[in-house]
C-alpha positions as CSV (number, residue, x, y, z in Angstrom):
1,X,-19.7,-19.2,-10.0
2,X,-17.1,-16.5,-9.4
3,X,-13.6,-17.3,-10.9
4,X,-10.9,-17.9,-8.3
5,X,-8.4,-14.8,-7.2
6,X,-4.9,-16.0,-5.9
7,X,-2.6,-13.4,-4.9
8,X,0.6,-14.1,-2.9
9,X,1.0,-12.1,0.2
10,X,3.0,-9.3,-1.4
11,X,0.6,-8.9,-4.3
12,X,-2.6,-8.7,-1.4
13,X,-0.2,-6.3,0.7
14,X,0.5,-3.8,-3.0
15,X,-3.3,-3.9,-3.6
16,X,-4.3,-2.7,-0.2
17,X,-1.5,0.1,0.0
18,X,-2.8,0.9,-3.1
19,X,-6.3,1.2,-2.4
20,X,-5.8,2.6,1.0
21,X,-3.6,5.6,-0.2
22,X,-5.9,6.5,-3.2
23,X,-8.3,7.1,0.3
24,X,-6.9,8.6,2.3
25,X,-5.8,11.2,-0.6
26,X,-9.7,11.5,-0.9
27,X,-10.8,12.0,2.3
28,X,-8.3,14.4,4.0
29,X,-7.0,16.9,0.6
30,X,-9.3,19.2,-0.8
31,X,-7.7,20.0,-4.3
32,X,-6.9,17.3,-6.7
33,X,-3.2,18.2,-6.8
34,X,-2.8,17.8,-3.3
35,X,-4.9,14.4,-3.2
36,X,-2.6,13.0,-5.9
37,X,0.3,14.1,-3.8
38,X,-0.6,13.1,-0.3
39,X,-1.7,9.3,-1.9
40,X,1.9,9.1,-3.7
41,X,2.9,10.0,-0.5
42,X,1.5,7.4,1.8
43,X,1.5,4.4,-1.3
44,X,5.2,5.0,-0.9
45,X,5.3,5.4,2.7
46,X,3.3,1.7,3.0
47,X,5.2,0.3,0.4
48,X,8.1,1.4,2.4
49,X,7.0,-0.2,5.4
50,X,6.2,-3.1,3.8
51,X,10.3,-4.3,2.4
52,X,11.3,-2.8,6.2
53,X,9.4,-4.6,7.8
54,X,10.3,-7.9,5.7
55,X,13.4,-7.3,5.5
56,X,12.9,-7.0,9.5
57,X,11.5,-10.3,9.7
58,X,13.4,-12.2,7.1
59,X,16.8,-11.2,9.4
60,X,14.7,-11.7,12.5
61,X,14.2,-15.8,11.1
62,X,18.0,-16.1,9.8
């Protein structure tokens, strides 16, 4: 039996921009310097979006 994983919604949201910049530096950079760049890049671009677009909805709810 697998052991139980249970991550909040911020935690699952880190994770994927995480993930999903490490990527997208692979696929679209040829050198290594410019992969690490472009995934700092877009892991702080999502993480970015991600306290906008809370902060978005949390004043959106108030």
């Amino acid at each position: 039996m697998l052991p139980s994983l249970a991550l909040s919604h911020f935690e699952a949201s880190i994770i994927f921009a995480l993930f999903t910049s490490v990527l997208l530096g692979i696929i679209t950079k040829n050198t290594d310097r410019e992969r690490l760049h472009y995934a700092i890049y877009c892991l702080v671009c999502f993480v970015g979006a991600l306290f906008g677009l809370s902060w978005l909805m949390y004043l959106g709810h108030g």
